[in-house]
C-alpha positions as CSV (number, residue, x, y, z in Angstrom):
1,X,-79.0,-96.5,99.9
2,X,-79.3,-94.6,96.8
3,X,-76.3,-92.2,97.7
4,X,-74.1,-95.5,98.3
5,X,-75.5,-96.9,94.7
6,X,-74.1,-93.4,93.0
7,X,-70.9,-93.5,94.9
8,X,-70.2,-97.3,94.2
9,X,-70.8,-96.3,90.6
10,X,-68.7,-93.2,90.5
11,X,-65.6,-95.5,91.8
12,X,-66.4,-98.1,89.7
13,X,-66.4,-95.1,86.6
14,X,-63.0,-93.9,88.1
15,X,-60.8,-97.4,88.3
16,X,-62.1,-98.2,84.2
17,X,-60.6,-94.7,83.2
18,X,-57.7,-95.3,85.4
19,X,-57.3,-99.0,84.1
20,X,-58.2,-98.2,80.5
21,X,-55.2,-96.5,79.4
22,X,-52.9,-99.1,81.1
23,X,-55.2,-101.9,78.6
24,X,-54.5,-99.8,75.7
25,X,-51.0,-99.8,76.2
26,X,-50.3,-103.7,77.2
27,X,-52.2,-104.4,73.9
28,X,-50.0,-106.3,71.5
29,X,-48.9,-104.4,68.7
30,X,-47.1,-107.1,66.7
31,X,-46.9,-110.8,66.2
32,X,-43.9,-113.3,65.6
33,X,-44.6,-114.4,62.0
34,X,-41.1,-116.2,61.6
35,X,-38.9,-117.6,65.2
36,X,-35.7,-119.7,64.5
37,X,-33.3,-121.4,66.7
38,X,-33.6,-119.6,70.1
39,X,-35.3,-116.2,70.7
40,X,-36.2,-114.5,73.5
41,X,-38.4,-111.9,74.9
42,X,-37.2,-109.9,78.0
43,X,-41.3,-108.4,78.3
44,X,-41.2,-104.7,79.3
45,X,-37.5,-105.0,79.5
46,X,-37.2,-107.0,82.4
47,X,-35.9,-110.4,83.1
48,X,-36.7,-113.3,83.0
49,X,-36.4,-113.5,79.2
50,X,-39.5,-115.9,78.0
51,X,-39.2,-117.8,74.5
52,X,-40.4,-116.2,71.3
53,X,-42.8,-118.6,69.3
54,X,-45.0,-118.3,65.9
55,X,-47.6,-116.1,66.3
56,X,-46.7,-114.6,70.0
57,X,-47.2,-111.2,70.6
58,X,-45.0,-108.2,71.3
59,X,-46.1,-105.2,73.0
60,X,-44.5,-101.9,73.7
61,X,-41.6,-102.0,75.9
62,X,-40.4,-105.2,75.1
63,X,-36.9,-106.6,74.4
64,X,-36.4,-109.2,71.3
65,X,-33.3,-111.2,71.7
66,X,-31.8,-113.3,68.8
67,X,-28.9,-115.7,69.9
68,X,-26.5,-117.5,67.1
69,X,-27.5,-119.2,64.1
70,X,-31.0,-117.6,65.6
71,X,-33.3,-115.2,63.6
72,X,-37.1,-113.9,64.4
73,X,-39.4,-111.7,61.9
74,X,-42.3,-109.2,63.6
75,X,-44.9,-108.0,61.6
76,X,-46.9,-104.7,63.3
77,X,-50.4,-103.6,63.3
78,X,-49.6,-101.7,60.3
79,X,-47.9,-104.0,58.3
80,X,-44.6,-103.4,58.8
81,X,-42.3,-106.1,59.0
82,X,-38.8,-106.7,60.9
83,X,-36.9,-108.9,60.3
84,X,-33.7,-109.7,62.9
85,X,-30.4,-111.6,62.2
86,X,-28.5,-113.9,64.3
87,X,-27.1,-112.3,67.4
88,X,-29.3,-109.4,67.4
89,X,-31.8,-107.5,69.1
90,X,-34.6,-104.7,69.1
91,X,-36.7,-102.9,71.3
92,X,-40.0,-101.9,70.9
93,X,-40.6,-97.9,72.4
94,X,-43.6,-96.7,71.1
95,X,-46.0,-98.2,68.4
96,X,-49.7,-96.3,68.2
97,X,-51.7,-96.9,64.8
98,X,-55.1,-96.0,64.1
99,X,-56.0,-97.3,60.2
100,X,-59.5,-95.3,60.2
101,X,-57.6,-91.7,60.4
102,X,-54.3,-93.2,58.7
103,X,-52.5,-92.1,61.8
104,X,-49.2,-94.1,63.3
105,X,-46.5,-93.0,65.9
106,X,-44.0,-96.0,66.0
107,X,-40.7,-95.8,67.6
108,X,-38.4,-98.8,67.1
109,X,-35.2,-99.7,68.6
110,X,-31.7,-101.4,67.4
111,X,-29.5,-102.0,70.2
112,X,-27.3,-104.6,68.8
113,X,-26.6,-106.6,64.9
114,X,-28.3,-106.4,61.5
115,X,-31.9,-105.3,61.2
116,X,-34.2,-105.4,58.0
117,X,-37.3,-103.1,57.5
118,X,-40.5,-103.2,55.7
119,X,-42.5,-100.1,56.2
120,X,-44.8,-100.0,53.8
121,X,-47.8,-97.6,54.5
122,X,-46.9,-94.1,53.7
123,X,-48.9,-91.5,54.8
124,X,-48.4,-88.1,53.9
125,X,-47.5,-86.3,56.9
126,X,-45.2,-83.4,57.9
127,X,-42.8,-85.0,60.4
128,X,-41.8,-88.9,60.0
129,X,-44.3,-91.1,61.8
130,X,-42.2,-94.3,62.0
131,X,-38.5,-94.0,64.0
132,X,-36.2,-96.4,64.0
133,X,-33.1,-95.4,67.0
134,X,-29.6,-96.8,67.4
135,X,-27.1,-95.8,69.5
136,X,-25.4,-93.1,67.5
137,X,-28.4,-92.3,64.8
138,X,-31.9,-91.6,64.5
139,X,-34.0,-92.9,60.8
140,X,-37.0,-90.9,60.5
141,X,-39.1,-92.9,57.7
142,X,-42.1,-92.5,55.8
143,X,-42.4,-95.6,53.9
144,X,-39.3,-97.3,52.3
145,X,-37.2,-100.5,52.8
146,X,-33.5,-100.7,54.1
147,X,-31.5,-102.4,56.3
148,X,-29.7,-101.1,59.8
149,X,-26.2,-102.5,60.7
150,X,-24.5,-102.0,64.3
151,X,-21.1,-101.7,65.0
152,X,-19.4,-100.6,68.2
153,X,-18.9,-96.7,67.3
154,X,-21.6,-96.3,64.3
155,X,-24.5,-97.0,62.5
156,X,-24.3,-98.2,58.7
157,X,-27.7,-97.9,56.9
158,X,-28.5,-99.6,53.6
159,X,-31.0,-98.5,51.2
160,X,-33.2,-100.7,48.5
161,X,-34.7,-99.9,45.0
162,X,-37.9,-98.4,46.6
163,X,-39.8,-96.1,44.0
164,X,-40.4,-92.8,45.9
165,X,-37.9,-93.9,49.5
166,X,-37.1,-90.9,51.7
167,X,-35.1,-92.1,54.6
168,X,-34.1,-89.1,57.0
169,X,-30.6,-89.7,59.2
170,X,-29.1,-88.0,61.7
171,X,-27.0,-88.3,64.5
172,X,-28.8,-89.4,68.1
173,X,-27.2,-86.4,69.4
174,X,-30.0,-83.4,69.0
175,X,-26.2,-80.5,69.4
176,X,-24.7,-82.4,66.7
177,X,-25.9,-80.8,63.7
178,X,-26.5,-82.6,60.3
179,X,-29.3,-84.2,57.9
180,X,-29.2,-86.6,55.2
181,X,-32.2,-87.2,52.8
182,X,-31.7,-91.1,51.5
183,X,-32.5,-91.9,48.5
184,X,-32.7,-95.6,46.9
185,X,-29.7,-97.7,46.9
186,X,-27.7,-95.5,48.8
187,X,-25.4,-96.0,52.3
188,X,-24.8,-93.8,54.8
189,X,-22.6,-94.2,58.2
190,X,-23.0,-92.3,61.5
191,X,-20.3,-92.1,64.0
192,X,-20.5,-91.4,67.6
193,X,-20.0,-88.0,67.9
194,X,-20.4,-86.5,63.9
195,X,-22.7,-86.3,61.2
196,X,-23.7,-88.9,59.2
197,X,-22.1,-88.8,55.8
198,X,-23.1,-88.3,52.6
199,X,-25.2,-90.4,51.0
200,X,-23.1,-92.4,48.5
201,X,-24.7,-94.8,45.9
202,X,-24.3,-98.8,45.8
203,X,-25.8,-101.5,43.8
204,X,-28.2,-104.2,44.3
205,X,-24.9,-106.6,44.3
206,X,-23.4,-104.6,47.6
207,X,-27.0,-105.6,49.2
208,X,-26.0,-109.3,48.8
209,X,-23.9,-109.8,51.8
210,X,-26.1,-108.3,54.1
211,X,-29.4,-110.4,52.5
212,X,-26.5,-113.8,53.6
213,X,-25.9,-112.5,56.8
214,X,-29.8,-111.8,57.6
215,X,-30.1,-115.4,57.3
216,X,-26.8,-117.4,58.4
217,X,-25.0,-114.7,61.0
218,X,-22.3,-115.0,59.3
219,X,-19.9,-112.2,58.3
220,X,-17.6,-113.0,56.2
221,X,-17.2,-110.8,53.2
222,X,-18.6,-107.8,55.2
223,X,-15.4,-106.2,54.9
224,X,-16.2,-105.4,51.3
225,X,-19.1,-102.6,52.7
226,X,-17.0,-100.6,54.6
227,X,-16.7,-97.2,53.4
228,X,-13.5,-97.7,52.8
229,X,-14.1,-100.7,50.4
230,X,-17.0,-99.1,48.5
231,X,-14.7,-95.7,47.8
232,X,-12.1,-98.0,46.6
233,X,-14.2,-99.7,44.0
234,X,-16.1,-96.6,43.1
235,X,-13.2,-93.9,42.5
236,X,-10.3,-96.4,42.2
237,X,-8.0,-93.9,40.6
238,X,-8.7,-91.4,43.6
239,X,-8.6,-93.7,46.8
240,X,-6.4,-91.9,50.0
241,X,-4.7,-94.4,51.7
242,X,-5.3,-92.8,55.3
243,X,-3.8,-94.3,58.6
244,X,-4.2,-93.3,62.4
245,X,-7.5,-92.7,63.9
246,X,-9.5,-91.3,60.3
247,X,-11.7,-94.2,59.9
248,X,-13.7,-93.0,57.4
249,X,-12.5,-91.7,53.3
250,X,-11.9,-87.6,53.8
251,X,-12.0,-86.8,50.3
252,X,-14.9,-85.0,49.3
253,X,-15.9,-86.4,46.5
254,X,-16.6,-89.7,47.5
255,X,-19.5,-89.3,49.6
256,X,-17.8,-89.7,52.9
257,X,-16.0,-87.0,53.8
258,X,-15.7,-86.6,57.7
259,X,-14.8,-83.1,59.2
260,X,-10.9,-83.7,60.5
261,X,-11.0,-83.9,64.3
262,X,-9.8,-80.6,65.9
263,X,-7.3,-81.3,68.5
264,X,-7.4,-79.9,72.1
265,X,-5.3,-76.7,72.5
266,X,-2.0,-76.2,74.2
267,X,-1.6,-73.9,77.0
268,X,1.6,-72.9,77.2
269,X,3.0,-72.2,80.7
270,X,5.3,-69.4,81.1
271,X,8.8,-70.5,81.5
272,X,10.2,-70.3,85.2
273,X,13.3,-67.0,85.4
274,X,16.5,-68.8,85.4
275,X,18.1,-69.0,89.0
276,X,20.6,-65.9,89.9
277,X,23.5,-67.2,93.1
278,X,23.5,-64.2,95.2
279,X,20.7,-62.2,94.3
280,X,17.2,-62.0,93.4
281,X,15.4,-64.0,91.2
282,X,10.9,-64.1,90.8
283,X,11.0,-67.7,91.8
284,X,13.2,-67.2,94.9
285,X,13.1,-63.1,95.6
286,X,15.3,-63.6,98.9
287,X,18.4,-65.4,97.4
288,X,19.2,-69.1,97.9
């Protein structure tokens, strides 16, 4: 009887270590402090998609929908708030925070609109503790504010006045090579398949538009934060007028210059020898 007590307990010991981990990672690690209009939550990434409400939690691996006129706000574990416009979403990958040893591994997902972020813990560590992915870049932060736009072929990112901001950028893409170091009010873009560019400075104005469409969706007036625009106000005098497929400003100076695309090469095939009547040719050695 004994034996069967110490092997009951030694299962029982084995399925709460097994279990345990599973626990710790279902554990919500962030709650809905703001839901309007309709929001939803695909949990774990899979369908069906459940409403968001006040106070709700989110856990690891789920998928936060925003629909039109539609916006939701998330404050983490650690304090770090994010905030989601209209017709928008995020994905929650990673998210481990342990206040007592001022340790935190979070990696956050964009995978469609305009995102705001609060980080505000900073903790001095070698490597960025706090990711934030998109589809072409990767924003490695260590405490700083700024705001993450999508569009079909790049990323737009959008510093504030933060005191001390670091915001590291590159492209998704570990081959493609390239870092930027963000300071505060500063924008940066990241294509597909390049670099991101150069840090180039705005104002508290250019921030405007974005702070309207965080709460109404709506976009009109964007146009003016292209790169485009912003070079254009900034170095009026020097502006390129570029058509065809450049779509960002290739002159140095203004922050965005973009390596010029190198075209394919041409492989020339050797010319066939012209036709001889009666005699021999390479293309038909035994005559016509």
């Amino acid at each position: 009887m004994r034996k069967r007590n110490v092997v009951g307990v030694s299962l029982l010991l084995i399925c709460l270590v097994m279990v345990a981990p599973l626990a710790a990672q279902a554990a919500p690690v962030g709650t809905f402090i703001e839901v309007e209009g309709t929001v939803d939550i695909l949990k774990h990434g899979k369908v069906p998609a459940v409403p968001a409400k006040v106070q709700g939690p989110v856990e690891v691996g789920d998928l936060v929908r925003t629909k039109a006129a539609s916006r939701a706000q998330i404050k983490f574990v650690d304090d770090t708030v994010l905030s989601i416009s209209p017709d928008s979403g995020i994905t929650v990958e990673e998210y481990l925070f342990d206040a007592a040893k001022s340790e935190r591994q979070a990696v956050v997902g964009v995978v469609r609109g305009l995102v705001h972020t609060a980080v505000e813990k900073v903790y001095p560590k070698a490597q960025p503790d706090f990711i934030m992915k998109t589809h072409t870049a990767v924003l490695g932060v260590r405490g700083t504010r700024w705001y993450t736009k999508l569009g079909p072929g790049d990323t737009d990112v959008y510093t504030e006045d933060e005191k001390g901001l670091k915001l590291e950028v590159k492209n998704i893409h570990p081959e493609i090579p390239g870092l930027q170091i963000m300071g505060p009010l500063q924008f940066v873009r990241v294509g597909m398949y390049t670099p991101p560019t150069v840090p180039v400075n705005i104002t508290k104005e250019d921030l405007k538009i974005l702070a309207l469409q965080m709460k109404t969706g709506i976009k009109a007036g964007a146009a003016d934060l292209t790169p485009e625009a912003l070079t254009e106000r900034l170095w009026p005098p020097l502006f390129p007028k570029y058509s065809g497929e450049r779509s960002l400003v290739e002159y140095l100076g203004s922050g965005f210059y973009v390596p010029p695309r190198v075209a394919p090469p041409i492989i020339q095939q050797p010319a066939p020898a012209p036709y001889h009547p009666g005699g021999r040719s390479p293309i038909y050695p035994s005559g016509p």
